[in-house]
N, C-alpha and C positions, 0 to 999 in steps of 0.2 A: 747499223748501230742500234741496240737496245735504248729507247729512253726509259730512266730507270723516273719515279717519282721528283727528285729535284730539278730532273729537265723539264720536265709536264710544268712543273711551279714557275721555274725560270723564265721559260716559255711564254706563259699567260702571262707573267707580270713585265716582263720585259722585252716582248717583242719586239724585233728590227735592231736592238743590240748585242743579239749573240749570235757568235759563229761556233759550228764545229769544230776542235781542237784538231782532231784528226786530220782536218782537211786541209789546216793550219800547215803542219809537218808536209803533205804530203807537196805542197809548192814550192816552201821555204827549201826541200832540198834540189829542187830542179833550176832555181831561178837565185840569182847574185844579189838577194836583198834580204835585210830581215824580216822577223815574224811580223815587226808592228806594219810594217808596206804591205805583204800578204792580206795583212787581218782585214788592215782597211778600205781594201778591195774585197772580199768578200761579204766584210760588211754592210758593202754596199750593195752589192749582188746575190748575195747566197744567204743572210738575216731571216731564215724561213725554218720552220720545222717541215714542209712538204716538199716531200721528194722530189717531187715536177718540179718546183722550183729553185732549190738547189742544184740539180740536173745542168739547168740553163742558164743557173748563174755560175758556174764550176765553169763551164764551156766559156762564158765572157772573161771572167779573169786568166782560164789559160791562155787567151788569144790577147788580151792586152798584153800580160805580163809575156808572151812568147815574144809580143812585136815590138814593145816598150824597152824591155831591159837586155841588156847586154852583155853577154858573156865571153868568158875570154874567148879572142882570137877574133871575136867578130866585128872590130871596134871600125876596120876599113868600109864591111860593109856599111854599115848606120851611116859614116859618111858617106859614102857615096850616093846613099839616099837621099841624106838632106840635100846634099847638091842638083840628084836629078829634080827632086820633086819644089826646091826651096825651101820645104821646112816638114821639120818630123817632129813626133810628141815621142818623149821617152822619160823612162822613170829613173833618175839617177843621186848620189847626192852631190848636191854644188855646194863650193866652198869660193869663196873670192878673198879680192886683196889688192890693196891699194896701187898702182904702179902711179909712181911719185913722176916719172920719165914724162909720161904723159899726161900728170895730173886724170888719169882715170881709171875705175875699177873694171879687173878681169875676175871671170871666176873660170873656174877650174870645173871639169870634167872627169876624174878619175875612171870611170866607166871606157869613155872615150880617149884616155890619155890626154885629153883636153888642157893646158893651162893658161890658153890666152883668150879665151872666148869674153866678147864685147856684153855687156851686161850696164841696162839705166842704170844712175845715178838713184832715180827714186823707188826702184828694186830693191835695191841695197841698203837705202834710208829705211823701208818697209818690212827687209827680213835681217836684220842685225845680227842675229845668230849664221851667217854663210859665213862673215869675216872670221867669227872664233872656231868651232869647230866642224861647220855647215851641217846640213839636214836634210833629208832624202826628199823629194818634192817631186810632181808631175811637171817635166818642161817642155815649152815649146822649142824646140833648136833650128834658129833660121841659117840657112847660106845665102851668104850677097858674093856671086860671083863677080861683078866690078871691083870689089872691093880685094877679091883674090889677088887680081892685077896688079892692085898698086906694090911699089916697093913695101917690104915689112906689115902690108896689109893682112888681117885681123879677118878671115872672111865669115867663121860662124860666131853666131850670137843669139841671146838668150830673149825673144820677145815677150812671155811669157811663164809664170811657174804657179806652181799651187801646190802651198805648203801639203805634207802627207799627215794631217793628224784632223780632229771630228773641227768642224765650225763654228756647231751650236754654243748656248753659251747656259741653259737652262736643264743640263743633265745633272748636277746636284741633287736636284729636286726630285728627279725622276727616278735614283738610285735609289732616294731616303724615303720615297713613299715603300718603293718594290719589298725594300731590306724587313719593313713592320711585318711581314706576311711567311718571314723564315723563320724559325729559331736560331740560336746562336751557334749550335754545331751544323746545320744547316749552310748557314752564312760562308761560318769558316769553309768549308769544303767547298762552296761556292768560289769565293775566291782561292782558294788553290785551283779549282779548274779553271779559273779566268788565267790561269798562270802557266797552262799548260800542266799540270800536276795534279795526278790521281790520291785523292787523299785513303779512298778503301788500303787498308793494312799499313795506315802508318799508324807511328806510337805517337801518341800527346806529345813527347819532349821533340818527334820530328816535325809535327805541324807547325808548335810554338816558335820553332827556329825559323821556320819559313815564313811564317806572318810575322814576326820580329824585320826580315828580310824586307818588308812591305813599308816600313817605317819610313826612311827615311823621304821617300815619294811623298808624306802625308803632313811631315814635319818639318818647318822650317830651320837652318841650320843644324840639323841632325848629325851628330859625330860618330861612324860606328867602326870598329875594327869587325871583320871577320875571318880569321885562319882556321885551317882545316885540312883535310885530306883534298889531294886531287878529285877532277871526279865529279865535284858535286853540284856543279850548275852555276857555282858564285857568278860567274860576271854575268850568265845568261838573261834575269833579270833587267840587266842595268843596259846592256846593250840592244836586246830582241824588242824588249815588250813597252819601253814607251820612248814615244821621240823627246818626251823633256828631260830623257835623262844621256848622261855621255859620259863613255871609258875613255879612259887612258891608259895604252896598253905598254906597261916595261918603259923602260929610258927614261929620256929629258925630260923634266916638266919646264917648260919656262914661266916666268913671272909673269911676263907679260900677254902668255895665253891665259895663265889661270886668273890673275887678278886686276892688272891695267898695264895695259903700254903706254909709257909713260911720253913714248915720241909723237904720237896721235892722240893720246886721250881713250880712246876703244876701250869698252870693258872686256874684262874675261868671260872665261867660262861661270866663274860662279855666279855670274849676273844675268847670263845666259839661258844656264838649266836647272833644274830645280834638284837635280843630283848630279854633283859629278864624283866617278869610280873608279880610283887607281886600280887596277888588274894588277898582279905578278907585283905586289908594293914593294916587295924586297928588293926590285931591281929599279925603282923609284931614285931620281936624285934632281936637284934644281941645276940649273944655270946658273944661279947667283947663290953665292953664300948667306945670304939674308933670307933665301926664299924658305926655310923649315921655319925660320920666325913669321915671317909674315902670314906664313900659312896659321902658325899656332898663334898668332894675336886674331886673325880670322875668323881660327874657329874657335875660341873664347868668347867674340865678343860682335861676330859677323859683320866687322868694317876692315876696310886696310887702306892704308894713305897710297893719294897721288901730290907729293908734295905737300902743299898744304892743308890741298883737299883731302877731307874722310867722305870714303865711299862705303856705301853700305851694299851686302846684297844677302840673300837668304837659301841660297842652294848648299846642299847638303854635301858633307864630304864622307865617302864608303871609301873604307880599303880594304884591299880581298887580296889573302896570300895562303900560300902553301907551307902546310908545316911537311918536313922531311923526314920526320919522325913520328912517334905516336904522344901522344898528351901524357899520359904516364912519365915518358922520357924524358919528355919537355920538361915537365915540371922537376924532374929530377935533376938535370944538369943545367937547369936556368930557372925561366921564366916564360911566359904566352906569347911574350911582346918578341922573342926572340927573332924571331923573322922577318921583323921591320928592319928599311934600312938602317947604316950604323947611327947616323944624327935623329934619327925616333929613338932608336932601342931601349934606352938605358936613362930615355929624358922625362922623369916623373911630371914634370911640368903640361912635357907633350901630351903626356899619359893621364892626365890630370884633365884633359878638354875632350876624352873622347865617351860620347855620352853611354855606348851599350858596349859591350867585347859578345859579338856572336857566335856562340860556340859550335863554330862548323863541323865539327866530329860529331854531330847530333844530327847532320843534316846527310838523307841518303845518297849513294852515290844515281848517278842517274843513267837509269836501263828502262828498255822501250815498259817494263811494268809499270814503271812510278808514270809514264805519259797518258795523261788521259785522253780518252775518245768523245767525251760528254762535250754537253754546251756550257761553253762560259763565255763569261762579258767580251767583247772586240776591245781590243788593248786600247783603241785611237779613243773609247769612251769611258774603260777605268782611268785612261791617265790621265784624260780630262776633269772625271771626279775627282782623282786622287792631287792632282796639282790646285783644284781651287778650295780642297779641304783643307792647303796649308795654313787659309788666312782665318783658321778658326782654331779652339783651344778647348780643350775637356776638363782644365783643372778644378774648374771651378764646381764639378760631378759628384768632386768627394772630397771638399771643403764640410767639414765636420761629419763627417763617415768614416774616415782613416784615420788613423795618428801614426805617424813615421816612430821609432825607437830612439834613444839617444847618440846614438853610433852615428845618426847622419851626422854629416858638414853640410853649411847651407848650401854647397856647390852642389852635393849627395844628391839633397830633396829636389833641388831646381833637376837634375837629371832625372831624376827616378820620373817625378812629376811630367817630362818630356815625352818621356818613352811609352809612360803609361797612358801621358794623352794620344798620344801617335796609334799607340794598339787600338783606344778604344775607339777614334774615328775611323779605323779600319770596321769594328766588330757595329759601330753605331755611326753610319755616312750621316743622317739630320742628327742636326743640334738640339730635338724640343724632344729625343729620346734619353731619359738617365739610363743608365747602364744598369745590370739586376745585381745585388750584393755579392754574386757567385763571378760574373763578368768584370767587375772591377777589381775582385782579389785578384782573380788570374792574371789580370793586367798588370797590377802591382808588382806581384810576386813574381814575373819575368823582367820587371823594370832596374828590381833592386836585385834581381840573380845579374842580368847584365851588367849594370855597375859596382855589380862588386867582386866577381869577376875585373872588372880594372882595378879597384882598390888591392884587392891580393897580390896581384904582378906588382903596384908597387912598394906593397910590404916587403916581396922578394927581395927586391934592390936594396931594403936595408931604410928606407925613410922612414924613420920614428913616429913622425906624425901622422902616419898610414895605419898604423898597427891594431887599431878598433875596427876592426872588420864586420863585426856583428849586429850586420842590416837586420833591422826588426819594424811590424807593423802591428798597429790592435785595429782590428774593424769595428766600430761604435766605441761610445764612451766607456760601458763595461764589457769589453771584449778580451778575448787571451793574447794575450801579446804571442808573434807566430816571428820563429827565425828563418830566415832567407838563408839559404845554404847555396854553395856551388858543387853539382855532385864530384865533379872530377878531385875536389879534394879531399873528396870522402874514400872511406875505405870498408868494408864488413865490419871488420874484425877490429878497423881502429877507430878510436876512440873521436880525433877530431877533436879542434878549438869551441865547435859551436853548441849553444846550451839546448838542452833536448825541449821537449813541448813538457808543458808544467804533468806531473804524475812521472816524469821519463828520471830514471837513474844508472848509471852505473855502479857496480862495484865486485868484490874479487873475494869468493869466498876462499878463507884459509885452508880447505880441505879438510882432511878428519876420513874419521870410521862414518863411512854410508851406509844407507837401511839394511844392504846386502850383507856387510858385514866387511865389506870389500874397504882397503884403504883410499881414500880418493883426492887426487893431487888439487891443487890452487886451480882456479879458471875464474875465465871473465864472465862478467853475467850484466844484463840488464833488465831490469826489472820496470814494465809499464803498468802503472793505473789507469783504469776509468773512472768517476765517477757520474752516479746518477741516484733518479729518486730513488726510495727501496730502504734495504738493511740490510746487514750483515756483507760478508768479503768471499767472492764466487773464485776459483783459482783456474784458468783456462785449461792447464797444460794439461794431458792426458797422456799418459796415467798422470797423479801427481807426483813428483817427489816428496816423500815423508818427511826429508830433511828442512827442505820448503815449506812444505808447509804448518811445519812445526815454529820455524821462524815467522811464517805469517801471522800465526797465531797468540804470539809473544809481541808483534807489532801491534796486530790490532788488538788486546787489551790495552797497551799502555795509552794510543793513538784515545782509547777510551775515556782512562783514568785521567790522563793528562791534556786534556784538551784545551781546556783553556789557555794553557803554557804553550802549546803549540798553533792550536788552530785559532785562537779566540774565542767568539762568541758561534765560531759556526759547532752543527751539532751535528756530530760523525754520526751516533748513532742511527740518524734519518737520512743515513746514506749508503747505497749498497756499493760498494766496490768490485771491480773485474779485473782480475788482477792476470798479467803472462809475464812468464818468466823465461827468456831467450840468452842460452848460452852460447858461447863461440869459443870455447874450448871443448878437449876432451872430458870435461866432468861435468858434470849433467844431474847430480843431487841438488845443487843451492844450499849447501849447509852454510850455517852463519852467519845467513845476510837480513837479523832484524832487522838494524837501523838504516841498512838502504833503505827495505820494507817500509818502514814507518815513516820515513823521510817522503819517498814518493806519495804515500795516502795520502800525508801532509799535503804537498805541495798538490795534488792535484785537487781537493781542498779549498787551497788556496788562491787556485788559478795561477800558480807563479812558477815561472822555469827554475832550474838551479842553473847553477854559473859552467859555461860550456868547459868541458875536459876537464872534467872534476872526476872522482872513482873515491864513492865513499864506503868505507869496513867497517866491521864490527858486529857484535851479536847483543842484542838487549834482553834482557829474562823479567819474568810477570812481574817483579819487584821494581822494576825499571834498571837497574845494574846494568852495566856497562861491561861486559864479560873480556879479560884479558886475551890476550891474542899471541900467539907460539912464536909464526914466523914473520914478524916484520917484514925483514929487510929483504925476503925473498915476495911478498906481496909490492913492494916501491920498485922493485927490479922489473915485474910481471908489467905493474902499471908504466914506467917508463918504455920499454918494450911494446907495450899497445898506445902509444902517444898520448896520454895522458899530460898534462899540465901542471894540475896538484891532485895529491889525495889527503885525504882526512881521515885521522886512525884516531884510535880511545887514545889519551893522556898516558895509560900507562905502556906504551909500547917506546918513548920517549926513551928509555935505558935500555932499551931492545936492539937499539938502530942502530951503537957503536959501530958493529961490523960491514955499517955499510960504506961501499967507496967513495971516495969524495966525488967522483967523476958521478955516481948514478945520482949521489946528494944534489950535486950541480943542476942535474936535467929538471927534477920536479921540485914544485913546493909542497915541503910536507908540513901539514899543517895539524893540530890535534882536538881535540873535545872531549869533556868532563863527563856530559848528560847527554837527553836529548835533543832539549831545547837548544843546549850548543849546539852540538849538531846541525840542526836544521839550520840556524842562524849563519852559521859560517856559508850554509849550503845555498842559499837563495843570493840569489844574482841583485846585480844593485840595481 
């Protein structure tokens, strides 16, 4: 293997907890255990960048792991050895369980087909997690042949085990010194290869998915959906890479594995692991008709009664399903949520408590490319960081740095606030690090695409009180207010409910005779501002259009003349503008789009977005006038057709629109304006 520069760094700072990835794979396929069993055998043996010693510690774990673990067919032998010799060490996972009959505990063997193996009392008191869903562990397994003899005698048993995960209890510290000495996309790659994942040639929206992925290991009560295509690694996370997390794969859930049995008292799983991961959630269903509620009072509020008793616990709930279709489709004949079984699907309420919606279509499918060969952290010691990072909290990082937009619900900001703390003790393991203004937008900005991505699946359903969708954040006290979009609602060519960045407009020139001479039909256009220091109004597109730029130039004298009316006290003139003009139709002039033109100067001016799926018309001339417009009702048809919401036309187009359908009347709000100052007014968002 090549060490490329992050291994050299990794290396030096973290010596003795990293293994080869590569080396990872190449055990986990010979031998009947996961990655995290693997890793933390070579962690202990093969933690070297020198070859000599890798060498010989490669040779130590394949002769445990040959003599230890068990594969099918050989389960006779293993006994017969414990018998000849009295007792043998092998790596398995034990689960146990009360037998009431005898008043004592058996654990179970699955390796061995084992179910009655004799197992202390104070074993059992010690590892609490074997009763709920057990845990792979180093064991001793004795034979008492006396004991064979007797009637209904028990002859193997459990002398010894030792749990598979690190001891120490001061690796915290040791992560959060290493992490000052990366950068932050340093970092990020780092942990994809702690995960087995080559981050070389993925895209930004596929890393963000995967470290979004990392969350809920970091966060206490963490609610996340993720659906997606086959393929893409979902459960492999939650089952390989750390022992405090546990799937559930398809079928029954019962109550009283997840939450408490109520005939012993025994907690469940969520008191258990610190994540547990429905697989295949579609085919999800309880034992008990109460169990979708208990689960959804759960994870609202992280207790669930035994009786009288309230129990608390803080393991996180992932569900990981397969869409059958593609996202496009989905969204077309439903909703996201579609895949969940039928008592989630359709229940806002459900929907309502889950803190991120992961958008698995963003996440690659996985081929030996995307596996890395590099060094990354030994699972037994990120899951150790990542388990005692739960009992800590980042919100406090951008208390008076952020300001959430009005669209949140206090439920929103408690989410978004979750998620973002979760990413950032991922990107910042110590606490005495603030995160740099560029690291906590990014945080943000996946926290409120996450949940709002939920909020939209429940506007789908039709809940009234969903329908403000439009997450928004300002970084500092004068900052731009920035909208949080979900791309999969987006379109090129459509327009979309959400308001552009302040200088962004839409609008639909009426067509006309172009520079050519040529007649040229209605098209959609958006017109962007920059502004900055300078003077005067610079026009990108190359060549220009004449017709454009003739309207630019009608905007920016009035934008002049009329400042005050529109901008207040700021002074255009000390400002240069950069203007591009992006069509998505066949007509490509820009005739008669002043008062988009001027509208946008304005507003970016002003720092203020306009009101999202808005499409404003019209042509203003140097006197300021308001120039009449031909075809109405074929510009309202154009805009409803590209998803527009309203548009806003001159006043006199009002006795234009008779001939339009009631049915197109119905889609959009047409709304009108006298001047400019209308204009703009109607135009800026509240």
């Amino acid at each position: 293997m090549e060490l490329d520069e992050l291994d050299r760094k990794a290396a030096e700072l973290l010596d003795g907890y990293l293994v080869r990835k590569d080396l990872v794979r190449t055990f986990a396929r010979q031998f009947p255990v996961p990655t995290y069993v693997v890793e933390f055998l070579l962690g202990r043996y093969c933690a070297s960048t020198d070859p000599d010693e890798i060498e010989e510690g490669l040779e130590v774990v394949q002769r445990q792991l040959k003599s230890r673990t068990i594969k099918a067919g050989e389960e006779e032998l293993f006994k017969a050895r414990a018998r000849e010799k009295g007792e043998i060490k092998i790596i398995d996972l034990i689960q146990a369980r009360l037998d009431t009959k005898n008043d004592t505990y058996m654990a179970s063997l699955p390796s061995l087909r084992l179910t009655d193996v004799r197992i202390p009392d104070d074993l059992v008191s010690e590892h609490e997690r074997m009763l709920t869903g057990g845990f792979y562990a180093e064991l001793t397994l004795e034979y008492d042949a006396s004991i064979a003899q007797e009637q209904g005698g028990r002859p193997f048993g459990i002398r010894a085990l030792r749990e598979i995960q690190l001891s120490k209890r001061d690796v915290l510290d040791e992560l959060a010194a290493a992490r000052r000495h990366f950068t932050t996309e340093e970092w990020k790659a780092f942990l994809l290869r702690s995960t087995g994942i080559e981050p070389a040639g993925l895209s930004e929206r596929q890393k963000d998915a995967l470290l979004l992925r990392m969350v809920p290991f970091v966060e206490r009560n963490f609610n996340v959906v993720e659906l997606g295509p086959r393929g893409t690694g979902k459960s492999h996370l939650f089952q390989q890479v750390s022992p405090y997390a546990h799937l559930i794969s398809g079928g029954k859930a019962t109550v009283a594995k997840m939450f408490v049995n109520n005939a012993n008292g025994q907690r469940g799983l969520v008191c258990q692991y610190d994540v547990v991961c429905f697989d295949e959630v579609s085919g999800i269903s309880f034992d008990n008709k109460d169990g979708v509620n208990i689960m959804k009072g759960y994870m609202e509020s992280g207790e669930f009664s035994r009786g009288k008793e309230s129990i608390r616990a803080d393991g996180s709930i992932v569900l990981v399903g397969n869409f059958d279709v593609d996202v496009e489709h989905q969204q077309r004949i439903g909703h996201l949520f579609g895949p969940l079984p039928e008592e989630m699907r359709h229940d806002t309420a459900f929907m309502d408590r889950i803190h991120a919606f992961l958008p698995g279509w963003d996440v690659p499918k996985v081929s030996k490319e995307l596996l890395t060969d590099h060094f990354g952290l030994v699972s037994d010691f990120l899951s150790e960081c990542w388990s005692q990072l739960r009992s800590q909290s980042r919100v406090s990082q951008w208390q008076g740095r952020v300001f959430f937009g009005g669209a949140l619900s206090g439920r929103d900001t408690n989410t978004v606030n979750k998620t973002a703390s979760g990413l950032l003790k991922l990107l910042y393991p110590g606490d005495d690090l603030s995160p740099s203004d560029d690291d906590l937008e990014w945080a943000i900005h996946i926290a409120m695409e996450a949940r709002r991505r939920v909020k939209e699946q429940q506007k789908r359903i039709g809940a009234a009180e969903f329908r403000n969708t439009h997450f928004s954040y300002t970084m500092g006290e004068d900052g731009v207010e920035t909208f949080v979009a979900t791309p999969e609602l987006q379109s090129d060519n459509s327009i979309g409910s959400d308001p552009l960045e302040p200088g962004q407009v839409w609008s639909i020139s009426p067509g006309g005779q172009a520079s050519n001479g040529q007649e040229e039909h209605p098209g959609l256009y958006r017109i962007e501002v920059n502004e900055g220091p300078g003077t005067g109004v610079k026009i990108l597109n190359k060549p220009v259009p004449s017709a454009f730029k003739e309207s630019i130039g009608y905007a920016e004298q009035n934008l002049y003349t009329r400042a005050g009316q529109l901008v207040g006290d700021k002074e255009p003139r000390q400002h240069e503008f950069t203007v591009q003009l992006r069509a998505f139709d066949a007509a490509k002039a820009g005739t008669k789009l002043g008062v988009a033109a001027l509208i946008a100067m304005s507003s970016a001016l002003l720092k203020r977005s306009l009101r999202g799926g808005l499409i404003v018309v019209g042509e203003i001339n140097l006197g300021g006038s308001i120039e009449p417009i031909h075809n109405p009702v074929t510009l309202v048809e154009i805009a409803v057709e590209k998803g527009a919401t309203a548009i806003l036309m001159p006043v006199t187009c009002r006795k234009l629109l008779f001939d339009l359908s009631d049915e197109m009347a119905t889609k959009v709000d047409i709304q009108f304006y006298l001047a400019a100052r209308d204009a703009l007014l109607k135009s800026i968002g509240d």
